[in-house]
C-alpha positions as CSV (number, residue, x, y, z in Angstrom):
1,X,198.2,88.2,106.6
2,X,195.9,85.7,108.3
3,X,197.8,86.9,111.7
4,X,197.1,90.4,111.0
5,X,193.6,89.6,110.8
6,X,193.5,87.8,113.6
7,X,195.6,90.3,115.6
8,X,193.1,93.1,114.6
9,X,190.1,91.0,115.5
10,X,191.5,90.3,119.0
11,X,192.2,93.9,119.7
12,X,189.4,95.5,118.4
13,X,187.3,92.8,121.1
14,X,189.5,93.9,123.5
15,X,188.7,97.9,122.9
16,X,185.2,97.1,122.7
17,X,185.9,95.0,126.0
18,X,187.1,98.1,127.8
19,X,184.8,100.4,126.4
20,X,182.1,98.9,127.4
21,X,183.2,98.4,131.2
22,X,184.2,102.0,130.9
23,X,180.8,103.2,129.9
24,X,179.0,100.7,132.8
25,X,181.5,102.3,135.4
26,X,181.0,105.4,134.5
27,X,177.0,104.9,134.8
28,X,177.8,103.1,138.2
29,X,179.8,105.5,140.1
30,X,177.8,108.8,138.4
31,X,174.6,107.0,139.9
32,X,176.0,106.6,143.1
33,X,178.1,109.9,144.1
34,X,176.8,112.1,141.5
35,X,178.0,114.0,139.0
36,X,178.3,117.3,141.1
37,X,179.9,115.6,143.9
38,X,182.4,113.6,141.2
39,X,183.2,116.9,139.6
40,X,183.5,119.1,143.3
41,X,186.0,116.6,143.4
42,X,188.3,116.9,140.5
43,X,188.0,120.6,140.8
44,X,189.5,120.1,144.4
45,X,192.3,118.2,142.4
46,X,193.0,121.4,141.1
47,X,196.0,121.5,137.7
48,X,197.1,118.2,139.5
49,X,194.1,116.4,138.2
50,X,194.4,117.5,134.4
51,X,198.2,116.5,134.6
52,X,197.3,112.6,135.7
53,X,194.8,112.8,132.9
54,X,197.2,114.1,130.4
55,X,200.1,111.3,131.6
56,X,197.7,108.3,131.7
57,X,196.6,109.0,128.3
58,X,199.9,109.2,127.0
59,X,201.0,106.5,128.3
60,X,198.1,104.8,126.8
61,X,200.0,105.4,123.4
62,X,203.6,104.4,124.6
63,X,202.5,101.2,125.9
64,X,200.5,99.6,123.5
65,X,198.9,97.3,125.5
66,X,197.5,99.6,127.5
67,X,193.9,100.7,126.6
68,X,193.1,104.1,126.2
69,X,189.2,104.1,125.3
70,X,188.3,104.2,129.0
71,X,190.0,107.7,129.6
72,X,188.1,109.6,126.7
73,X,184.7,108.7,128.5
74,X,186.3,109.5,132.1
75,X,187.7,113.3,130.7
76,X,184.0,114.1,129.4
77,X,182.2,112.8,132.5
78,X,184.4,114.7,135.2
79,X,186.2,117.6,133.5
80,X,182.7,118.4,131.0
81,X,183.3,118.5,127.1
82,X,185.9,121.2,126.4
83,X,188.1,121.0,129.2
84,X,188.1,116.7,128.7
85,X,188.6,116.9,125.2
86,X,191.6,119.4,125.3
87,X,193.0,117.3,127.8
88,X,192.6,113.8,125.8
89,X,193.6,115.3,123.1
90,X,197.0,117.0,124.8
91,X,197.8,113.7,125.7
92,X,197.1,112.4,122.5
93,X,200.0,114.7,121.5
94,X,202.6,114.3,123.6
95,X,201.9,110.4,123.4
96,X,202.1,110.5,119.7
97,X,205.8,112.8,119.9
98,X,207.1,110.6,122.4
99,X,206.4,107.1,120.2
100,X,207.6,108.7,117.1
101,X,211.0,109.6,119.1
102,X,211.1,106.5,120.3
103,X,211.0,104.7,117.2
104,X,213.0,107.5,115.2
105,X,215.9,107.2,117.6
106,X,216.6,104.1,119.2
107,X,215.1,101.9,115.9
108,X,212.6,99.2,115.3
109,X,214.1,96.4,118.2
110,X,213.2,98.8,121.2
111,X,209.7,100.0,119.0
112,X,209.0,96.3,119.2
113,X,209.2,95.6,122.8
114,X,206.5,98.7,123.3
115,X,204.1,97.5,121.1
116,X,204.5,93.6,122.2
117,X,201.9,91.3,119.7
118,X,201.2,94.2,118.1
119,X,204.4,93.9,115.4
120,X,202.4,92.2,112.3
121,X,200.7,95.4,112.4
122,X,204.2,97.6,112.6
123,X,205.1,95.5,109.8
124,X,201.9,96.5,107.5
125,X,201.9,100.1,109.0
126,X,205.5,100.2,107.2
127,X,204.6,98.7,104.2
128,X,201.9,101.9,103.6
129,X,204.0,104.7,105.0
130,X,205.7,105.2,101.8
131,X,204.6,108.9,101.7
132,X,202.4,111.0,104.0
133,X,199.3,110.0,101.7
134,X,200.6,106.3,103.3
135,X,200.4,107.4,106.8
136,X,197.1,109.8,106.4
137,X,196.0,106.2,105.4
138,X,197.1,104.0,108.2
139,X,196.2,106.2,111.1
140,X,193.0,105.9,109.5
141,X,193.1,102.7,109.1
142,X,194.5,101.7,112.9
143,X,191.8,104.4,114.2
144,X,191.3,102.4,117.5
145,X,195.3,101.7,117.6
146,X,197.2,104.8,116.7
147,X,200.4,104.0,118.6
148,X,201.2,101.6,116.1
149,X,200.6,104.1,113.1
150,X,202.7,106.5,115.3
151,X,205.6,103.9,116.2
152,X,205.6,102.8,112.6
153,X,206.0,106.7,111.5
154,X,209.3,106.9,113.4
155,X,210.6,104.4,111.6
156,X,210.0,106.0,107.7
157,X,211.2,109.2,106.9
158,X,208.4,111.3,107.5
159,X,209.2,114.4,109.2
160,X,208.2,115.3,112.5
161,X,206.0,118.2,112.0
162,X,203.3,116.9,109.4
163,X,203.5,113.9,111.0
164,X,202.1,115.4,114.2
165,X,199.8,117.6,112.1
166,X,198.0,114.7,110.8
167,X,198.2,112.7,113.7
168,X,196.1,114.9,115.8
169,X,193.9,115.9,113.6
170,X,192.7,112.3,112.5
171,X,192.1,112.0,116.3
172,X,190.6,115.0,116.7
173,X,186.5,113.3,115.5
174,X,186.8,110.0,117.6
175,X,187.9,112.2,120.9
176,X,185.3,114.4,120.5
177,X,182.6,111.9,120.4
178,X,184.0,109.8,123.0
179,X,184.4,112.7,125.5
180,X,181.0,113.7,124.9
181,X,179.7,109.8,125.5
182,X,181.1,110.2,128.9
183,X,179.9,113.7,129.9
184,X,176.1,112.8,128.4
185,X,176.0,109.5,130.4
186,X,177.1,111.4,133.6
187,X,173.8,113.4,132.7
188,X,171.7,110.4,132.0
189,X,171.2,111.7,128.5
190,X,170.4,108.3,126.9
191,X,169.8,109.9,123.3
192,X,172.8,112.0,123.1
193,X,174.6,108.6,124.4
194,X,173.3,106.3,121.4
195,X,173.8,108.9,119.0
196,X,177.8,109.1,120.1
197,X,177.7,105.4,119.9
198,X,176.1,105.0,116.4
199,X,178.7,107.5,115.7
200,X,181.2,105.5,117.0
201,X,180.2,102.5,115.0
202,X,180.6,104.4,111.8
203,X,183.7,105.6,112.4
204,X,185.0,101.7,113.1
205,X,183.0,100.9,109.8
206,X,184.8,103.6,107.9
207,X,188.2,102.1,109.9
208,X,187.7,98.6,108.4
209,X,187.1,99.7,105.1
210,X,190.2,101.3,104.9
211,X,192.0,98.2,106.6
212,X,190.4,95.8,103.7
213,X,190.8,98.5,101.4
214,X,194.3,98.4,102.2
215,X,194.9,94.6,102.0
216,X,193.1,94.6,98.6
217,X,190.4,92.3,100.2
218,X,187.0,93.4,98.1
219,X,184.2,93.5,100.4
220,X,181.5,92.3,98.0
221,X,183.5,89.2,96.9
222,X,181.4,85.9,97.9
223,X,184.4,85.0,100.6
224,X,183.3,88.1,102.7
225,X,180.1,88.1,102.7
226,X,180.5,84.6,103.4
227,X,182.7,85.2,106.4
228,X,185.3,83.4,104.6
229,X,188.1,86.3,104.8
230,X,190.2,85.4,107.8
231,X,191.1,81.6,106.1
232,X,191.6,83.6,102.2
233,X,193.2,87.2,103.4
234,X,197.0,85.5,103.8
235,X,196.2,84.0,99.8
């Protein structure tokens, strides 16, 4: 378990990590065109535009080590909040089908190669997915990584349809408040921006609850709130 840890540690830096670049871009580029130039623009892009969108953010699932955080920010900023949410969240979808096919299919050696380091987490996505109660809990759980809770449904019997139902829906909060991060710092809206971020914060909170939760780890014991968990979590 101490390389699950570590594993989540690392990429939960590394979706901070692109978050935050997102967010500074996005601030950056807003500053300097403006948003009614940057959206003049994308409406030029026309259906073309919204199908990029859609595709990058599913690929964002199918290749785990892509990031996907900086795209939520980008739909809210250039498409506004409906129209970048439905779009994020229609990618969500399709990425979600397309790993759970993957996986359901051609079996656990090609799932693997997709999700590269990411197989300790496969492993304990497994472990939980005894029942859809199991995966309600590890998409929670892998909030900030759900193409390894959706790989890892593909390879349990879960069917398709409630699979999908869930899926979506536990993505449907996060994407929200990330879409509307982007669109409020496109306005310069610095309050609406730190409330989506405290938001945010809870949400991860909530996420590594469940994940300790999960591991039985008690987050009162002396060796967490000493800092002690990543040597004891493997005991």
């Amino acid at each position: 378990m101490n390389r699950l840890y570590t594993i989540a540690t690392s990429d939960t830096l590394r979706n901070i990590f692109f978050f935050a670049l997102a967010l500074g871009s996005l601030y950056v580029i807003a500053h300097a065109f403006g948003d009614e130039k940057l959206r003049a623009l994308v409406h030029d892009a026309g259906p073309w535009g919204w199908l990029v969108l859609i595709a990058a953010k599913a690929s964002t699932m199918i290749f785990a080590p892509l990031s996907g955080g900086l795209l939520y920010p980008l739909a809210g900023s250039l498409y506004g909040f409906w129209t970048g949410w439905l779009l994020v969240v229609i990618g969500d979808f399709i990425g979600g089908t397309v790993t759970f096919w993957i996986s359901r299919i051609w079996g656990r050696a090609l799932t693997e190669r997709f999700l590269g380091n990411d197989t300790a987490f496969l492993t304990r996505a497994l472990e939980l997915m005894g029942s859809l109660r199991g995966f309600l809990v590890a998409r929670v759980m892998m909030i900030s990584l759900p193409e390894l809770a959706t790989y890892a449904a593909g390879l349990t019997k879960i069917n398709y349809i409630p699979f999908v139902i869930i899926h979506v829906c536990v993505g449907l909060i996060p994407s929200s408040i990330l879409v509307a991060t982007g669109g409020y710092i496109v306005e310069g809206n610095w309050y609406g921006t730190g409330l989506t971020l405290g938001a945010m914060s809870l949400i991860g909170a909530a996420a590594t609850y469940t994940f300790m939760r999960a591991n039985g780890i008690d987050l009162l014991s002396p060796e967490v709130l000493e800092g002690r968990v990543a040597k004891d979590i493997d005991k």
